[in-house]
MIDRENFI-42740 format. One record per residue (C-alpha): residue number from 1; residue in three letters; x, y, z. Coordinates in steps of 0.001 Angstrom, whole numbers. Layout:
  nr rest       x       y       z
 NUM  ala       X       Y       Z
...
END
This chain:
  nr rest       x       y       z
   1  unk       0       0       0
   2  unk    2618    2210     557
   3  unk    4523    1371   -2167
   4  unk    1395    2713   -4512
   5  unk     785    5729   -2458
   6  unk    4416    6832   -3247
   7  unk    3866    5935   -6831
   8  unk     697    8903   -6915
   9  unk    1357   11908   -9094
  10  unk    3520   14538   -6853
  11  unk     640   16944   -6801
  12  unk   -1741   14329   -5622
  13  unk     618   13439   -2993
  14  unk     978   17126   -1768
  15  unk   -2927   17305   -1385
  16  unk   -3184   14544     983
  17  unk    -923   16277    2822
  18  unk   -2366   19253    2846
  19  unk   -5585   17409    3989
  20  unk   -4010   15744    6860
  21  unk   -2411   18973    7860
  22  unk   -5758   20547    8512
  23  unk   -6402   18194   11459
  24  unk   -3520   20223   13018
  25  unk   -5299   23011   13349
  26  unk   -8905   21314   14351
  27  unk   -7392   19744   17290
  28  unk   -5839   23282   18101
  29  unk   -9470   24833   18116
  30  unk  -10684   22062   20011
  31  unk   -8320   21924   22798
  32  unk   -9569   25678   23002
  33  unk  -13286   24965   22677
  34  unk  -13713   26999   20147
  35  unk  -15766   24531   18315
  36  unk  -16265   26674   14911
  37  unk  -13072   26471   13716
  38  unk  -12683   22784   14940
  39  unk  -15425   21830   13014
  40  unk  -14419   23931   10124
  41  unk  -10929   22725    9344
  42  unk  -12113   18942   10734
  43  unk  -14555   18602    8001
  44  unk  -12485   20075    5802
  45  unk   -9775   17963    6181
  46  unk  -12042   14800    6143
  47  unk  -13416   15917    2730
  48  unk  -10539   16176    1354
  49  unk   -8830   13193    2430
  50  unk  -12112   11430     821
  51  unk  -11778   12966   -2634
  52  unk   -7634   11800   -2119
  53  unk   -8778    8517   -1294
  54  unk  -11209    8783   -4638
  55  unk   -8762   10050   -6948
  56  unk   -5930    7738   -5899
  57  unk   -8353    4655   -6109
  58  unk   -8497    5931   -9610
  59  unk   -5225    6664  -10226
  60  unk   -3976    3029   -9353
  61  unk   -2045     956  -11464
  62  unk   -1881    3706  -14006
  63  unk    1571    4472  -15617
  64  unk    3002    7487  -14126
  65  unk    4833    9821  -16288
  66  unk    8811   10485  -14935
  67  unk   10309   13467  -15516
  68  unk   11456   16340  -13852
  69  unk    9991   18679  -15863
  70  unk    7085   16970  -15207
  71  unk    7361   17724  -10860
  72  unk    8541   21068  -12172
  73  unk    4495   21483  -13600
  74  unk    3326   19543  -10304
  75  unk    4927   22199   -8273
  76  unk    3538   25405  -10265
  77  unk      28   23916  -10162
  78  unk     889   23298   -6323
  79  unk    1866   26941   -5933
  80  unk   -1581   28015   -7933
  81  unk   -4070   25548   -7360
  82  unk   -3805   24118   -4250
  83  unk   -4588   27760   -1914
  84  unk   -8100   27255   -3445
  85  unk   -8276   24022   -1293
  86  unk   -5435   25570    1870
  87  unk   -8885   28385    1378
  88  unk  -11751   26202    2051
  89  unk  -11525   25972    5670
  90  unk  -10345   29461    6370
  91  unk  -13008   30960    4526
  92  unk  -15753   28398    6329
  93  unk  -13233   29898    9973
  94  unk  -13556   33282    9632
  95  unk  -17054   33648    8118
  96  unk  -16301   37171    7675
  97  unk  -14721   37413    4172
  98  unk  -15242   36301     913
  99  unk  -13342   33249   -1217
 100  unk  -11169   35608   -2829
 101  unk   -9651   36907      33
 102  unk   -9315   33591    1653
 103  unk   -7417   32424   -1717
 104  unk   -5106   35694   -1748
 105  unk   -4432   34918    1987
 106  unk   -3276   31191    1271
 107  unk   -1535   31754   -1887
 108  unk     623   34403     574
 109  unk    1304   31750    2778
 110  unk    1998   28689     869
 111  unk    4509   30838   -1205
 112  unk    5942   32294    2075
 113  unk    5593   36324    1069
 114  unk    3476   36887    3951
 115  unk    1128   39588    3155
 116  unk   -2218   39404    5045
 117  unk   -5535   40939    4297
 118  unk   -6574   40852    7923
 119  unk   -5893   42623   11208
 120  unk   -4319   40074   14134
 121  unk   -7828   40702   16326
 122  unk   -9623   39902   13584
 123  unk   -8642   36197   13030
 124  unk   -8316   33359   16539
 125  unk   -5789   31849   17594
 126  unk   -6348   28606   15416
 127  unk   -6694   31115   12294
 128  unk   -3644   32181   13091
 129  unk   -1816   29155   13730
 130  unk   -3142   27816   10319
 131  unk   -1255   30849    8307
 132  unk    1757   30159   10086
 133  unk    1629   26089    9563
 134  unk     967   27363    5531
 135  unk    3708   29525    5650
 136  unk    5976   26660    7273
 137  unk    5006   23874    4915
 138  unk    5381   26098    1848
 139  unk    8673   26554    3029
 140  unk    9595   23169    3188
 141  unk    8298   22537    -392
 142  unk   10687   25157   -1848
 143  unk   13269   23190     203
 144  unk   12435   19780    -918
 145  unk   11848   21158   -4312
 146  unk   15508   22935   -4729
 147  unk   17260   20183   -4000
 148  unk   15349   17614   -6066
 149  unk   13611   19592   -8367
 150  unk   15432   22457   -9195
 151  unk   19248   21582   -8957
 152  unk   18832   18468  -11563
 153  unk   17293   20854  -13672
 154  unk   19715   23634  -13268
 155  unk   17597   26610  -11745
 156  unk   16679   28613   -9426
 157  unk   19900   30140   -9130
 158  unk   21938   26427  -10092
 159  unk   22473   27716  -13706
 160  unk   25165   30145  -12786
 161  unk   27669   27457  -11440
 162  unk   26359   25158  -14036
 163  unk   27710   24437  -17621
 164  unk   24205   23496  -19555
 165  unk   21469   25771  -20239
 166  unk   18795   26585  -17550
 167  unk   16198   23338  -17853
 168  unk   18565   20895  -19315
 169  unk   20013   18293  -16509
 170  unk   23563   17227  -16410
 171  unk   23310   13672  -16280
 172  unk   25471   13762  -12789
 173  unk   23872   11388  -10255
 174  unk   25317   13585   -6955
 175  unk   23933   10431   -4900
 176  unk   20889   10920   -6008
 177  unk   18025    8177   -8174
 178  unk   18012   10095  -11259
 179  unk   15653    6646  -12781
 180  unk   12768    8714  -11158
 181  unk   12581   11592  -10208
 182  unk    9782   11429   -7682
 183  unk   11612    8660   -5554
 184  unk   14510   11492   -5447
 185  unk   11950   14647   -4233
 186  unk   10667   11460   -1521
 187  unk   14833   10963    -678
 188  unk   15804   14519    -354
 189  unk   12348   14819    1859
 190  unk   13187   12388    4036
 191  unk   16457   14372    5125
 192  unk   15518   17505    4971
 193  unk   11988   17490    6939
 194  unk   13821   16161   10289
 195  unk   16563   19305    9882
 196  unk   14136   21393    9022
 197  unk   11210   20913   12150
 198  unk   14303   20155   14282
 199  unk   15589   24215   13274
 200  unk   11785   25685   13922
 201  unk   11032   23097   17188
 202  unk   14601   24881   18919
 203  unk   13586   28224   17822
 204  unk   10285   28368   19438
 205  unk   11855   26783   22205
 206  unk   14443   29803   22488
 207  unk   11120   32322   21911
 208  unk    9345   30425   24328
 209  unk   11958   30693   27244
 210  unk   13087   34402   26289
 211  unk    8626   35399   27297
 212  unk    6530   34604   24036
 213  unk    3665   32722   24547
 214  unk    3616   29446   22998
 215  unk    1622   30597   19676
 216  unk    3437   33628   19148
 217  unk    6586   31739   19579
 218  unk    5758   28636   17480
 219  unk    3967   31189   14907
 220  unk    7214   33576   14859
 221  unk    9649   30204   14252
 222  unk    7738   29157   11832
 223  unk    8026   32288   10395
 224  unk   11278   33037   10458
 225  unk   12663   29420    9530
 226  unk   10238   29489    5787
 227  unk   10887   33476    5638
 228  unk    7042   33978    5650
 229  unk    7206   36904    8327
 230  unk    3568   35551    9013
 231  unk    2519   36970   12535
 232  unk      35   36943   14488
 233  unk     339   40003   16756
 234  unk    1641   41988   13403
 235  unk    5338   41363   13739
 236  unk    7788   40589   15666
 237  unk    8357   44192   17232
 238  unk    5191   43661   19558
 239  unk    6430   40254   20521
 240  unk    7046   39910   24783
 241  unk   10628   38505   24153
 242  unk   12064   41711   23206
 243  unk   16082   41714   22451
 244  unk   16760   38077   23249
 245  unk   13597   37034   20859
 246  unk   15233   39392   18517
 247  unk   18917   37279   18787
 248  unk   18024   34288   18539
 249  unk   15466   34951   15483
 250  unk   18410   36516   13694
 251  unk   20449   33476   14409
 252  unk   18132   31314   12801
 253  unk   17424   33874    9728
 254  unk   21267   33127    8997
 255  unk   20350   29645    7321
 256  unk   18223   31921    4178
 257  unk   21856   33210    3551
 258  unk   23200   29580    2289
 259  unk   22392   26478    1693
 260  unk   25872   25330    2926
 261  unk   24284   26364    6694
 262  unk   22029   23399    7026
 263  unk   22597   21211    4046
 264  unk   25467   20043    1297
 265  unk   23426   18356   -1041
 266  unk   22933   20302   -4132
 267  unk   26544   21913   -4139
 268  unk   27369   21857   -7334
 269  unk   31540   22508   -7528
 270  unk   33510   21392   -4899
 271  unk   32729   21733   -1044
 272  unk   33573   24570    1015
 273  unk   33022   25583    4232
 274  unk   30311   27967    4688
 275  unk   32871   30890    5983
 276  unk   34325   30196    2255
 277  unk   30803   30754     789
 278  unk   30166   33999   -1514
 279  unk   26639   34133    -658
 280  unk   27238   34208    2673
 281  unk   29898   36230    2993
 282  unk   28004   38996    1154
 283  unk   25327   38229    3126
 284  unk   27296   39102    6436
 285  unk   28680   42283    4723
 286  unk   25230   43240    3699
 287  unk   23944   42761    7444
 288  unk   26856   44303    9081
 289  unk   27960   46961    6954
 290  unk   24858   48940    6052
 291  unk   23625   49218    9321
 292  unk   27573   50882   10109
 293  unk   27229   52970    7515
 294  unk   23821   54307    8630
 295  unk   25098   54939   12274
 296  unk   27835   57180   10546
 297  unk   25882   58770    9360
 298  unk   24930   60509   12481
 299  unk   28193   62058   12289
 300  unk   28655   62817    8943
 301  unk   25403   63988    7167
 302  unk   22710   66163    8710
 303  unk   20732   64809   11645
 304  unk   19353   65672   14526
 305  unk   20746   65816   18384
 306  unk   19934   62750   20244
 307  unk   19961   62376   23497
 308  unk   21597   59272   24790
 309  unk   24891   57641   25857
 310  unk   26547   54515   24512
 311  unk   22991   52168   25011
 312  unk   21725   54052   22339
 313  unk   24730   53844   20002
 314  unk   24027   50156   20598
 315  unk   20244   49671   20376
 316  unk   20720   51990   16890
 317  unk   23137   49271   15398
 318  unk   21141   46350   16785
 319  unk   17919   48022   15170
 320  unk   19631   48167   11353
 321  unk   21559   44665   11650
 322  unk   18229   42648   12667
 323  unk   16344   44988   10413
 324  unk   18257   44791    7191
 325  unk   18639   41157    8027
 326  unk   15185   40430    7883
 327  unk   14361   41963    4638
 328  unk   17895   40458    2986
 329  unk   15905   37473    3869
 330  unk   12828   38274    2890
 331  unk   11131   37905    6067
 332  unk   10070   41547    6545
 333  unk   10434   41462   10214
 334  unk   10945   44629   11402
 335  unk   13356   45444   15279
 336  unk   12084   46918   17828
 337  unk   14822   49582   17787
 338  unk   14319   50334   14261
 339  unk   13168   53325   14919
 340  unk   15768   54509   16871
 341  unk   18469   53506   14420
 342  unk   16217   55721   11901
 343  unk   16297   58410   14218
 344  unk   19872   58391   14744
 345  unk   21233   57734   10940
 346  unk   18447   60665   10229
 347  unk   17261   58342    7695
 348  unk   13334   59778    7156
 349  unk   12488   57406    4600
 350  unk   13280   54100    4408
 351  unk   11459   52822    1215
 352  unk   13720   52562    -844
 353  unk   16116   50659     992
 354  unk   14000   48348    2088
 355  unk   12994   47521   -1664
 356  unk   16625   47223   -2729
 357  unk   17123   44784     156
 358  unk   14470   42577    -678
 359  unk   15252   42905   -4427
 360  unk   18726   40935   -3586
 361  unk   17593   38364   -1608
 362  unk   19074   35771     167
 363  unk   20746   32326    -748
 364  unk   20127   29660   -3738
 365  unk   18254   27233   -2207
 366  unk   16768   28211     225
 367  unk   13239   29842    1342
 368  unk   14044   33545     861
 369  unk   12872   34902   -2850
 370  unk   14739   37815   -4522
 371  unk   17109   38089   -7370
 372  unk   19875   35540   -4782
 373  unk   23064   36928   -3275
 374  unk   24862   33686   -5966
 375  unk   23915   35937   -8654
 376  unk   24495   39393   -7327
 377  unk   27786   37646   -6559
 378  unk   27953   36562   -9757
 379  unk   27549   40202  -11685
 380  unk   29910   41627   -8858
 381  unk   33046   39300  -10073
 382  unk   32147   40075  -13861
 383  unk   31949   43961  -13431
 384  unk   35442   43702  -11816
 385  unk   36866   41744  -14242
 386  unk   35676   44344  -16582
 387  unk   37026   47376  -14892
 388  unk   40306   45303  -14728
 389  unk   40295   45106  -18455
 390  unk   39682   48677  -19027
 391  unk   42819   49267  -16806
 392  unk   44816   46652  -18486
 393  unk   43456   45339  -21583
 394  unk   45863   42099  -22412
 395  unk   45156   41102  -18404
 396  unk   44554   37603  -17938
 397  unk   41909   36978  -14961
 398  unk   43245   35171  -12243
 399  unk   40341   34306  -10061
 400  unk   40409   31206   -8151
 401  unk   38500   27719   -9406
 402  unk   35135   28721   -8212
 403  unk   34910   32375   -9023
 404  unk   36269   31326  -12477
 405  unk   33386   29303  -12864
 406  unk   31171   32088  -11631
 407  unk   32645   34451  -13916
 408  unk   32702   32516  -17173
 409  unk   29458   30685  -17288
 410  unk   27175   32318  -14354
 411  unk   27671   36371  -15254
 412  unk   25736   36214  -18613
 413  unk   23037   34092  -17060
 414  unk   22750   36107  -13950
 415  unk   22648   39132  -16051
 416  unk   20097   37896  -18308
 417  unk   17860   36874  -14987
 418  unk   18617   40266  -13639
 419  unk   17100   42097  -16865
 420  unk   13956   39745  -16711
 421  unk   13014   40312  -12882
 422  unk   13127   44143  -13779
 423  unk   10852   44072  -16788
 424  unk    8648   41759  -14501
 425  unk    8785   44367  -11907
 426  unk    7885   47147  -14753
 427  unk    5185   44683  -16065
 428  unk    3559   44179  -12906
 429  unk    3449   47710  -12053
 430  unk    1894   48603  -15180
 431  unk    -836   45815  -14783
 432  unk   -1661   46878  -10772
 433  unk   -2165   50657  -12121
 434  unk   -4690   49565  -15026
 435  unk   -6459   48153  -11734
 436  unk   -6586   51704  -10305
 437  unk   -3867   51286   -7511
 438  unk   -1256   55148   -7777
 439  unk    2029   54175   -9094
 440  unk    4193   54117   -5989
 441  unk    1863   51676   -4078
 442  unk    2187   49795   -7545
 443  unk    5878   49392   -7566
 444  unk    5755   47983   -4006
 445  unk    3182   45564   -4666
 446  unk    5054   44310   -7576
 447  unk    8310   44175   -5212
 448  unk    6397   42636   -2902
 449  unk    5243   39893   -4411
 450  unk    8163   39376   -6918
 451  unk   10733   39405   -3986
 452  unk    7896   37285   -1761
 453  unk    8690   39794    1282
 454  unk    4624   40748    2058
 455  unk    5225   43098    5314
 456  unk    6945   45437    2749
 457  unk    3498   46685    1941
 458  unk    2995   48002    5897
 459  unk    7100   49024    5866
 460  unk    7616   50708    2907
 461  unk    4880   53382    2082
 462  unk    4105   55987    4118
 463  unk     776   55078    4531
 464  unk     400   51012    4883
 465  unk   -1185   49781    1674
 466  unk   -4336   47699    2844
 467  unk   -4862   44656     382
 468  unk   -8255   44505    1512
 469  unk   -9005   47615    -297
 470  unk   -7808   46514   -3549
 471  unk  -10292   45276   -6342
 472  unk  -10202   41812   -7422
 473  unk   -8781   41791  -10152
 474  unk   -5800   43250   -8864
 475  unk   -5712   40834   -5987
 476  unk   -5152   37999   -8507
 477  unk   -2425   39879  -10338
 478  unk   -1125   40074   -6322
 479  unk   -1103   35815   -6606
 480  unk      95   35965   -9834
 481  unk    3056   37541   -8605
 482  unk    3791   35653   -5618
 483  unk    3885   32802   -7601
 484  unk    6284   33940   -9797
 485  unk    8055   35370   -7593
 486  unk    8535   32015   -5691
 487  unk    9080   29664   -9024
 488  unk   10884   32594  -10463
 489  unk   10852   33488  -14531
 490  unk   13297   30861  -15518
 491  unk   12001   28084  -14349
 492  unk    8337   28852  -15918
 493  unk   10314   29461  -19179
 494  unk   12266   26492  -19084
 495  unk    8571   24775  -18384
 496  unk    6916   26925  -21037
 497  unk    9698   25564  -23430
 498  unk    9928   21825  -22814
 499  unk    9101   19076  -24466
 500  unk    6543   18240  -22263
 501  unk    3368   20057  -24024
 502  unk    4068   17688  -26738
 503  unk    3044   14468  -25033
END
């Protein structure tokens, strides 16, 4: 039996998981009498589970098709599709809203950007917990799926170390069964769920101990391990723990840097250690050095007096390291001392930086969304080569193995990548202002959901953008973007390209 359960198409699978993660939730609701919601994601769940059962009664003994461009389709219709099911029992929970909102507010979570349509004291506590566990299991598909779904395939940020064309596979087994494809996503699975619920069970351990309750805490780790930034008391500068939740949540948002932090799997040169790593080395430079820069600025541009001795010096620079860290990661958590590191760097509007933060990204690989540190990386190496050759024309580069590789095969690539997340960003803009919405709100919806960092709608404008507000039509172009954002261009082009279509 289990044998043939394994053998179900991969988006099959992922619904009966889905549908046995709603009992989660309904025992939740129950152990809190509040007998709604209990009954609303219990049914739910049971319904679901019975049209599983149906389909994979019908699905048995059929040939399956094998092919990774084939999970590559199961895991776009996952990222579309399945929030219309993740919707059913939220929508039947809150009572309040209509379907569409309930499908905008599950296609948020499952692609881990994070944007929310509702207030905290509007939702309970098992409403709550159920956009968290969303945001957490998306996360874990976009693991699972980078390792066996996008490495063999050369994406997601894989084609700049790689030799073949984005959507082409190398052939290389890298311990991995490469006879089917699906037994590897079930492999990689396997060893990277344990790692990954171990990571989020210490963390809400940590935000337990330093004074969160136990949903905030478990809601904030979850968070903060998938780079969802889903909270349930809006963020985690009106959590109880204070600094010490702040430390060890920045700890944890280290792993969205590089792979090479939890796992060594999809490495595709030779290994290194992770203090050897581009990505994260930029990564730390990023965290550490903008935040310097802004407290200098105290001194050197035009700001205000401030009252306050070397605590405040301190509580500035902690504000714009966990800060900038959380948007580099794209999980749009935002300090409790932010404020203060504003008011000391005199910095009155923080917009922009903000969107230039979460248009980087974090690592290849892993849950945060963005353009990827491997590529920035990437152009960085190439437009110093070029300045080198402008100096000295008949230079010879000299780079090491690795940043060789970069050079030669990943700048052209991660150029090309570049240009197409910019026109997205342009064509996205356009489409949310034929839908009425003024064109600065437009260009940081279109960040938003391209970069899958949802709190930059509250963070960025001056006025929070409310998603509520927003017609329909543009709330769909809003899910059209996360999912794009979250699958990026490349890989639906490679998909759009294949040779799949024509079987």
């Amino acid at each position: 039996m289990w044998k043939a359960l394994l053998n179900l198409p991969l988006l099959l699978i992922l619904m009966g998981i889905f549908a046995l993660s709603m009992y989660v939730p309904a025992a939740h609701a129950l152990a809190h009498d509040n007998l709604h919601d209990a009954r609303s994601f219990f049914y739910s769940g049971t319904l679901f589970l019975l049209i599983f059962s149906l389909v994979a009664l019908a699905q048995a003994g059929r040939k399956r098709t094998r092919g990774d461009m084939g999970n590559l389709l199961a895991l776009f219709a996952c990222f579309s599709l399945m929030p219309l099911m993740l919707a059913v029992p939220f929508y039947e929970a809150v009572r309040t809203t209509n379907f569409v909102n309930a499908y905008v507010e599950m296609s948020s979570a499952l692609s881990t950007t994070g944007a929310t349509l509702f207030r905290p004291e509007r939702l309970s506590e098992t409403e709550h917990l159920w956009r968290a566990q969303v945001g957490w299991m998306g996360g874990l598909l976009i693991w699972v799926a980078a390792a066996a779904i996008m490495a063999p395939l050369n994406l997601g940020g894989f084609e700049v170390t790689s030799t073949l064309e984005p959507g082409h596979s190398d052939g290389l087994d890298r311990g991995l069964d490469r006879a089917d494809p699906q037994k590897r996503i079930l492999r990689v699975a396997a060893q990277l769920t344990p790692v990954y619920a171990g990571l989020t069970l210490a963390l809400w351990i940590m935000l337990v101990v330093s004074g969160d309750s136990p949903l905030v805490g478990l809601s904030h780790a979850m968070a903060v391990l998938s780079t969802s930034g889903i909270s349930p008391i809006g963020g985690a500068d009106n959590a109880a723990s204070g600094f010490p939740g702040e430390m060890v949540m920045a700890m944890f948002m280290l792993f969205a840097l590089s792979r090479l932090t939890f796992s060594s799997d999809t490495v595709t040169s030779a290994r290194r250690s992770i203090l050897q790593d581009p990505e994260f080395r930029l990564g730390l430079l990023i965290t550490f050095g903008l935040p310097v820069a802004l407290l200098l600025r105290h001194w050197i541009g035009p700001t205000p007096v401030i009252e306050g001795g070397f605590l405040e010096v301190l509580k500035a620079l902690w504000g714009g390291v966990f800060t900038v860290l959380s948007i580099l990661t794209t999980t749009g958590f935002e300090s409790a001392n932010w404020q203060i590191a504003q008011q000391w760097s005199g910095l009155t509007a923080a917009g922009p930086l903000f969107l230039g933060l979460a248009v980087i990204g974090g690592g290849v690989a892993t849950t945060a969304g963005g353009v990827k540190l491997l590529r920035i990386w990437a152009l960085y190496l190439n437009g110093l080569r070029e300045m080198e050759r402008m100096v000295h024309p008949s230079s010879v580069g000299r780079s090491p193995g690795y940043s060789r590789k970069i050079r030669k095969q990943g700048a052209y690539i991660a150029w090309i990548f570049f240009m197409l997340f910019a026109i997205t960003i342009s064509g996205f803009t356009v489409l949310f202002t034929l839908f009425g919405v003024n064109f600065e709100n437009s260009i940081i919806l279109a960040i938003s959901a391209l970069s899958t960092t949802g709190p930059l709608i509250n963070l960025t404008p001056e006025d929070p953008i409310s998603l509520l507000s927003l017609t329909d039509g543009a709330k769909m172009i809003f899910c059209a973007g996360m999912v794009l954002g979250r699958l990026e261009l490349l890989a639906i082009i490679a998909l759009l390209a294949s040779d799949l279509w024509r079987s």
